[in-house]
SEKEFI-506695 format. One record per atom (N, C-alpha, C): residue in one letter; x, y, z. Coordinates in steps of 0.2 Angstrom, whole numbers, plus 5000, padded with zeros to 4 digits. Example, Ala and Ser with C-alpha at 12.3 -4.5 7.8 and 13.67 -1.06 7.14 Angstrom:
<pts>
A506649725039 A506249785039 A506649845039 S506449895035 S506849955036 S506450005039 
</pts>
This chain:
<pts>
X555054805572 X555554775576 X555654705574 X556254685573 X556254595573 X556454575580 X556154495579 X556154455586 X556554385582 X556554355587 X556854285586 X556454225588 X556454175585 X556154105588 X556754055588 X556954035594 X557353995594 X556853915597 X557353875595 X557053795598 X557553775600 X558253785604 X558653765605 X558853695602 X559053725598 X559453645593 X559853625595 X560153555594 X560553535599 X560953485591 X561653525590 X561953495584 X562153435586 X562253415581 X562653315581 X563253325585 X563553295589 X563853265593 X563753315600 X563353375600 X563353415605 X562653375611 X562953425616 X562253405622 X561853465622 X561253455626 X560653485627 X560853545631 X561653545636 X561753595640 X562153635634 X562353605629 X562753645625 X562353695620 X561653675619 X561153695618 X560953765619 X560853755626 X560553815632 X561053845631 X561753855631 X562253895632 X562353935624 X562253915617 X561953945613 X561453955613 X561053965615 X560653995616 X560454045619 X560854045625 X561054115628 X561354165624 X561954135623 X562454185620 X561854195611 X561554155608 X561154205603 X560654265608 X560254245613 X559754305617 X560554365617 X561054365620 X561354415624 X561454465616 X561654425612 X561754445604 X561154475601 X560554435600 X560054495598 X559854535605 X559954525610 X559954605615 X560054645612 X560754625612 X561354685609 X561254725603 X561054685599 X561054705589 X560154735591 X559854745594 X559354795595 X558554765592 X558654695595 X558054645596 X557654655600 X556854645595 X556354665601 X556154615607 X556054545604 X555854485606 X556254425607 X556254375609 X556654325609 X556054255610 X555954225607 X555554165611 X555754105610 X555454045614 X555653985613 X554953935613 X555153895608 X554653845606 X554553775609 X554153765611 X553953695616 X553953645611 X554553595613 X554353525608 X554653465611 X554153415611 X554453345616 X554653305610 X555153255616 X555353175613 X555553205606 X555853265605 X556353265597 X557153285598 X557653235597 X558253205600 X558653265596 X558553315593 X558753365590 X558453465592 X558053465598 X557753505599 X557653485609 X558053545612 X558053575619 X557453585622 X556953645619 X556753675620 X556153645626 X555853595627 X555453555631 X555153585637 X555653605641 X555453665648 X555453735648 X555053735642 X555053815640 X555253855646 X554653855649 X554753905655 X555253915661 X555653865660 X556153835664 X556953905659 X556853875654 X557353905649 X557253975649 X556654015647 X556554065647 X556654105655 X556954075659 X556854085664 X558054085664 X558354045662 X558854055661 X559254125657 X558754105652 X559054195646 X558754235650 X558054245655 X558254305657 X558654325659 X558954275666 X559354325670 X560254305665 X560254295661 X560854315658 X560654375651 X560254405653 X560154465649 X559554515652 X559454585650 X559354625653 X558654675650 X558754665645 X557954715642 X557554675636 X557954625635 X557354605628 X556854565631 X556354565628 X555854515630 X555654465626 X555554415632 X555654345630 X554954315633 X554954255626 X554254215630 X554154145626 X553854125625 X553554055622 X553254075617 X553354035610 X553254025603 X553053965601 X552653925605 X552453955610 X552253885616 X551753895621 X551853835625 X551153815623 X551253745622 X550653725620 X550153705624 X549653735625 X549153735632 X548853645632 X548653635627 X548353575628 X548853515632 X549653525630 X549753485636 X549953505642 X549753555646 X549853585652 X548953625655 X548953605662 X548253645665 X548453715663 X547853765666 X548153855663 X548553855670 X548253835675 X548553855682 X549253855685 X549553775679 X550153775680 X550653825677 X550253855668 X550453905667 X550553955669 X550153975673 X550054075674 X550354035680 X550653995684 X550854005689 X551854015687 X551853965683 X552553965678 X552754045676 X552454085673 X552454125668 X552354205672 X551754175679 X551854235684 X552454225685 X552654195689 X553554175692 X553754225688 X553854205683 X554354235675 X554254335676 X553654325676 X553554395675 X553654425685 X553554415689 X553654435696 X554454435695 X554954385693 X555654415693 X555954445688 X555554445680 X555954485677 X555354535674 X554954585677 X554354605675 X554554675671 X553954655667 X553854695659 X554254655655 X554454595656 X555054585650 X554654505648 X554154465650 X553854375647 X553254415644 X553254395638 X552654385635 X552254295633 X551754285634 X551654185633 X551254185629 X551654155623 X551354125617 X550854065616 X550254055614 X549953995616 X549753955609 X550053895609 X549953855604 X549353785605 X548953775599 X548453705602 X548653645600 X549353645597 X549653595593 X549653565598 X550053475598 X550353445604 X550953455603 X551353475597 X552153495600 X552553415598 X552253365597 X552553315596 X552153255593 X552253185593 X551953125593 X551453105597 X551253045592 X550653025596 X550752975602 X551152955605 X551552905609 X551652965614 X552153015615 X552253085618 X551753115620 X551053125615 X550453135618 X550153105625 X550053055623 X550052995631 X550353015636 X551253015634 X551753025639 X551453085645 X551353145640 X551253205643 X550553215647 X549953155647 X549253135648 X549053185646 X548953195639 X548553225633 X548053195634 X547453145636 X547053095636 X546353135633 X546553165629 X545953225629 X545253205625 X544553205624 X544253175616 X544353225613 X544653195607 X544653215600 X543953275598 X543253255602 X542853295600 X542653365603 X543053375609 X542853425613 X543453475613 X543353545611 X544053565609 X544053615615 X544553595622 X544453635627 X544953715625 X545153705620 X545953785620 X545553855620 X544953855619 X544553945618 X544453945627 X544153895632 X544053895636 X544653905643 X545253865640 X545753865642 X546253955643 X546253985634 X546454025634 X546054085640 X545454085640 X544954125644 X545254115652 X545354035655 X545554035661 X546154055661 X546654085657 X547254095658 X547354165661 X546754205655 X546654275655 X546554305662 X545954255666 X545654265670 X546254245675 X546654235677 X547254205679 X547754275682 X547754295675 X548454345675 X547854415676 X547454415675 X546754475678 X546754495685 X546454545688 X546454575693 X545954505698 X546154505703 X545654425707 X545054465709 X544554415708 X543854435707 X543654435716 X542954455718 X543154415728 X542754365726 X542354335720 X542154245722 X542754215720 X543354245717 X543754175715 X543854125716 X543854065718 X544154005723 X544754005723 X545054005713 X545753975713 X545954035709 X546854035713 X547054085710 X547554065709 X548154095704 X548754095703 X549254125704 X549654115710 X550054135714 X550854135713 X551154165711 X551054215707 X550954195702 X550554285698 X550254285692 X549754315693 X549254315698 X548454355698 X548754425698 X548454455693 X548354535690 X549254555688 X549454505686 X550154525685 X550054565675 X549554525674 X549254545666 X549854535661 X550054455662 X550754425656 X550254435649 X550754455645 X550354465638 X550154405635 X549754385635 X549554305631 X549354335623 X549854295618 X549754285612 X549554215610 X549054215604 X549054135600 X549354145594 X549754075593 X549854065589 X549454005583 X549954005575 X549553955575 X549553955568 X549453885562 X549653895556 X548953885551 X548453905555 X547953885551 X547553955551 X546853955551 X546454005553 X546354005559 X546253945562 X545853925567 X545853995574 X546653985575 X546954025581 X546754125580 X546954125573 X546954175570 X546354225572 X545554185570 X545054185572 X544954175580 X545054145583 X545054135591 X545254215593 X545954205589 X546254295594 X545854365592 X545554345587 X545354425584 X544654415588 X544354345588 X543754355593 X543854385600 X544454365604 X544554385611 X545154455612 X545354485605 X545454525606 X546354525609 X546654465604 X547254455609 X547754475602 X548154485603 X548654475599 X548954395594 X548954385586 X549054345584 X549854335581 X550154255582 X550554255578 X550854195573 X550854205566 X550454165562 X551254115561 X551354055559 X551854015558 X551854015551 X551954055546 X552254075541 X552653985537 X553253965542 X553553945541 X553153875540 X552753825543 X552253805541 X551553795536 X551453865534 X550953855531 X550953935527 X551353935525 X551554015520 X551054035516 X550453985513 X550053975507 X549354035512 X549454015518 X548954035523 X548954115527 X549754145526 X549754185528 X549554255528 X549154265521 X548854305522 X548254325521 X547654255522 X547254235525 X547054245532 X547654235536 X547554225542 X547654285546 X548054345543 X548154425544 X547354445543 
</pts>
């Protein structure tokens, strides 16, 4: 089955809304043409590319369409808590369910200025995203009775978390946790079938 990756590109002399709205009408277009997937790419501060509120977007195509499934290609965890995701991504799946799958990228998505913006303050040394991806799982899992914090919605909603990602790095994370892998090709072609 093919799928789509959109970043909602925003042409010269167009706006961000005129964006969303192609970007609708391409989701209702691969519905129709007998597309599996649809997703949309998290990217800040690029004066050519929408796509920023992923989950806000994703939340737009769905309800102007009806069976494909759609998700993030993906949201990059490192600049967001998990809580706020699987809170986000529950939502997504409690109104349009069996249809959000959540792609997870450890990139930042942008610059280094953008980094700051979005309080990325992270060290360089300690690489929290294997730990992160585990609290998301644990998230969208059935609630445990010591849990403290839970995600409302989202606990045992079970949204399909994929990683993404143009190295090994991800590649090797998801075959260790047993998650689904999807490699950016388009990035780093030389890697692709290394990272299969």
């Amino acid at each position: 089955p093919f799928s789509v990756l959109d970043l909602a590109p925003i042409p010269q002399g167009a706006t961000p809304r005129d964006a969303f709205h192609h970007s609708l009408d391409l989701a209702q277009h691969a519905e129709k043409w007998g597309y599996h997937r649809y997703w949309l790419a998290e990217h800040h501060n690029m004066t050519g590319i929408a796509s920023a509120a992923t989950s806000v977007l994703i939340g737009y195509l769905a309800s102007g369409t009806e069976r494909i499934r759609l998700g993030s290609g993906g949201v990059m965890l490192p600049n967001h808590s998990p809580l706020v995701i699987a809170e986000q991504f529950g939502t997504l799946e409690s109104l349009y369910p069996g249809r959000i799958d959540l792609g997870l990228g450890r990139a930042p998505g942008t610059d280094q200025r953008t980094m700051m913006a979005l309080r990325r303050h992270q060290n360089a040394e300690i690489d929290d995203f294997p730990r992160d991806v585990q609290e998301l799982q644990r998230y969208f899992s059935d609630a445990q009775p010591d849990q403290a914090v839970r995600a409302v919605p989202g606990q045992g909603l079970q949204v399909p978390l994929w990683l993404l990602g143009s190295s090994l790095y991800s590649a090797q994370l998801a075959a260790a946790l047993g998650l689904p892998f999807a490699f950016a090709a388009h990035f780093a072609p030389d890697m692709l079938l290394q990272a299969m």
